[in-house]
N, C-alpha and C positions, 0 to 999 in steps of 0.2 A: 459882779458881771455874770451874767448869763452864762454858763457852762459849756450850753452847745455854740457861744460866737467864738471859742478857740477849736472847734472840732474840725480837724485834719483835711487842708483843701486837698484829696485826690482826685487821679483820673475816675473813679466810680462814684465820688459825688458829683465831680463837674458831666459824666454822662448822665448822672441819673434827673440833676437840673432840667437839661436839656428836654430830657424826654419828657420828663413832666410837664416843663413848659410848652412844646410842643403840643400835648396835647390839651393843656390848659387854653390856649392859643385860639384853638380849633373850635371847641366847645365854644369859650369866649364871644366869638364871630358868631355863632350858628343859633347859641340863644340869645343873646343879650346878658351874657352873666359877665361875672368879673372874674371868675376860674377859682376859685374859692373852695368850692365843693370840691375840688379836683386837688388842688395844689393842697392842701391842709394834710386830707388822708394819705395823702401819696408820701409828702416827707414824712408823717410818722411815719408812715411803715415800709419804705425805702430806706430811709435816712434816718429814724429813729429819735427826727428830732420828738420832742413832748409839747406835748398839746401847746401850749403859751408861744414858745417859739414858733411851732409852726402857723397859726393865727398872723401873728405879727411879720411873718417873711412871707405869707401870704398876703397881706393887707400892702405890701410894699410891691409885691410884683403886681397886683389889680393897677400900680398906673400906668404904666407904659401898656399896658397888655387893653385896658378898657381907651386910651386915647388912640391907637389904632383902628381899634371898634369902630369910634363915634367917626370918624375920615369914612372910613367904608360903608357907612350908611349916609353919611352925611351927601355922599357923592348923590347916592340915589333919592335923593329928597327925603330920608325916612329920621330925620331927627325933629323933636318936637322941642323947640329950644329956651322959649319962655317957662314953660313946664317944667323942664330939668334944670333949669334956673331954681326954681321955687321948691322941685325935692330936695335939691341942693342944700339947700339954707336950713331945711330941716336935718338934715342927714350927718352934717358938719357937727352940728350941736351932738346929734344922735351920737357921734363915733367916736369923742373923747368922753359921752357916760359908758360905751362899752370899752375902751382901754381901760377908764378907773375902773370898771367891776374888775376888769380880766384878773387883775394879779391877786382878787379877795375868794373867789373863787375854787376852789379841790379841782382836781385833774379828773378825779372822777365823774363830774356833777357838769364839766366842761364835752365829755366824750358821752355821757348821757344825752346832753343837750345838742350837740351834734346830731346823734343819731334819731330824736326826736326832729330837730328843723327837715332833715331831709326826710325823713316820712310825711312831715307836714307839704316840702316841697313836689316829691312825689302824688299829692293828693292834689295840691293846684294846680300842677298842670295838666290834669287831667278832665280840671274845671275850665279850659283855657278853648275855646271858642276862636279858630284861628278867621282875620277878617283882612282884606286889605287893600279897602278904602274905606277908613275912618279915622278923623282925629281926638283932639284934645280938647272939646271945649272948655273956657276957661268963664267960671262965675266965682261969684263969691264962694258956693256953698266947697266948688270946687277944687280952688287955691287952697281953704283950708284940708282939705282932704288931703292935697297934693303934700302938707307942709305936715299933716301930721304922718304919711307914709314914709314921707324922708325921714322924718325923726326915727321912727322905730326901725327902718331898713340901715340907718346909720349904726345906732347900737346895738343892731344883727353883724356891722363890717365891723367893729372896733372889738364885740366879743368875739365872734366863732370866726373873722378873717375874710369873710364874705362881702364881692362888693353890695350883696343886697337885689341885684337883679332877678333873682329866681323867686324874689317875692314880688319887685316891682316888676316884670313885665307882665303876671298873671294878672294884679292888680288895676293896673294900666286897662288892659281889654276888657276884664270884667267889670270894672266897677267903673272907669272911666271911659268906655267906648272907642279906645285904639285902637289902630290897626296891630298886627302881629310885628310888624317891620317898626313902625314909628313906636313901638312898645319896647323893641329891644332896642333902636339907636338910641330912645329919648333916655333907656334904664343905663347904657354905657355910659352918657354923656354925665348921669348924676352922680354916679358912684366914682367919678375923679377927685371932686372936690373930696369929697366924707374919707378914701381912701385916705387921699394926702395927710387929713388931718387924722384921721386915726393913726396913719405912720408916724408922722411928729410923735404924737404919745407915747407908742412903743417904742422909738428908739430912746425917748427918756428915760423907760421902763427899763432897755436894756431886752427886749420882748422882738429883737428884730435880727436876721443873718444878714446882714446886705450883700455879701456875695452871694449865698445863694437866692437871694430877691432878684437882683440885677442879672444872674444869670437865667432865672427862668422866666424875668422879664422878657427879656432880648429874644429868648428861643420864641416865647410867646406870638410876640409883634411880626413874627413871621408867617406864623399861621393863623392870625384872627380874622383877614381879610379873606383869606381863601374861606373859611367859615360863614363868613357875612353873606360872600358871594354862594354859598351852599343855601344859605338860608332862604334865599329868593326862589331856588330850583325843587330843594326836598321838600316833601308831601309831611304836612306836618305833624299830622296823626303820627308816623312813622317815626318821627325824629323825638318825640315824647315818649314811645313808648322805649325806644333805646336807651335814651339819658335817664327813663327811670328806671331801668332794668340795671345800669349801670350802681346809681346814685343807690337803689337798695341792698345794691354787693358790698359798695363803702360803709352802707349803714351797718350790715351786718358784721363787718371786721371790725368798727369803730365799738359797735356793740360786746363783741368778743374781747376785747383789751379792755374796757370799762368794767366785766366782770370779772376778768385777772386781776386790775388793777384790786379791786376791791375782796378779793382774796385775798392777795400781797397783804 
């Protein structure tokens, strides 16, 4: 068993849950992410869990936390639901190849590749053309598009703990012509399924906290809608430039622990 599933429920993990949930929650809502990017680096370096665990208690808390999402967009007409159907199917597949890598994988080569996706994430959204009125058309050439984004955005959620939004919502507008809003409901709505099943995997793994999942689920689901409803109001140039301002501080510590690590 997993070493960190007997680590000491106190009062300063069960606050530090909270908080991160919280603000996992927030972001969640605001982009269309699954809080991945937030939840991973925060338990390492809060909580100390190591890379593997915290993937996989990230990968657990993205469901309650993205099935809030998709309600608060859904309200406002912005889920596009056949679509998230068909990332879906790809994504599902996609999140049990990334559990089977997870556990083949060096701690070092996993906090590389971390800090790698979110440079890459940093650079799309930059690419990210906000629009909002436009949909999904769906053709053939399309559906496969759709199916082969699930695939690779699912084995982004089963390795690095991500539900994959911060690829599919840039994805979504640029290469498939969404709106900004119907880009982050339709990327919540996909990343349920692929979560679920990436979680199955990790807890086989023993790759899972479930208290602290379920506890930074729950803080989560309190503050994703308050973010959804941000998302309609903040100027969105604005809200990019913050979440990468943020996302390149995590890269930079996740960066700093991967060259200890390889000292060590």
């Amino acid at each position: 068993m997993n070493e960190g599933l007997r680590r000491p429920l106190t009062a300063r993990f069960f606050v530090a849950c909270i908080v991160i949930g919280l603000l996992a929650g927030l972001l969640s809502g605001l982009f269309g992410v699954g809080g991945g990017t937030i939840i991973v680096p925060m338990l390492v370096l809060l909580l100390h869990f190591d890379q593997r665990l915290a993937v996989g208690t990230s990968l657990a808390a993205i469901v309650p936390t993205a099935s809030v999402g998709v309600i608060s967009y859904a309200v406002h007409g912005s889920v596009a639901w056949i679509p998230a159907l068909i990332l879906a199917a790809g994504a599902i597949v996609g999140a049990q190849i990334g559990t089977w890598l997870l556990p083949r994988i060096s701690q070092t080569a996993l906090r590389w590749g971390f800090v790698v996706f979110m440079v890459l994430v940093v650079v799309s959204l930059f690419l990210v053309v906000p629009s909002r009125d436009a949909g999904i058309e769906l053709t053939p050439l399309s559906i496969v598009g759709l199916v082969a984004l699930g695939l690779f955005t699912g084995t982004l959620s089963g390795l690095l703990g991500v539900g994959g939004g911060v690829v599919v919502v840039p994805a979504l507008i640029i290469v498939f012509g969404a709106s900004d809003l119907i880009a982050k409901g339709t990327s919540l709505l996909m990343m349920i399924p692929a979560a679920v099943s990436g979680t199955v995997g990790n807890i086989r793994r023993s790759n899972v906290d479930l208290v602290a999942a379920a506890t930074i689920g729950g803080a989560a689901c309190t503050t994703t809608a308050l973010g959804a409803w941000f998302a309609t109001l903040i100027d969105p140039f604005v809200g990019i430039v913050l979440f990468s301002i943020f996302l390149l501080f995590i890269a930079g510590q996740m960066a700093l622990r991967a060259i200890k690590g390889r000292a060590g």
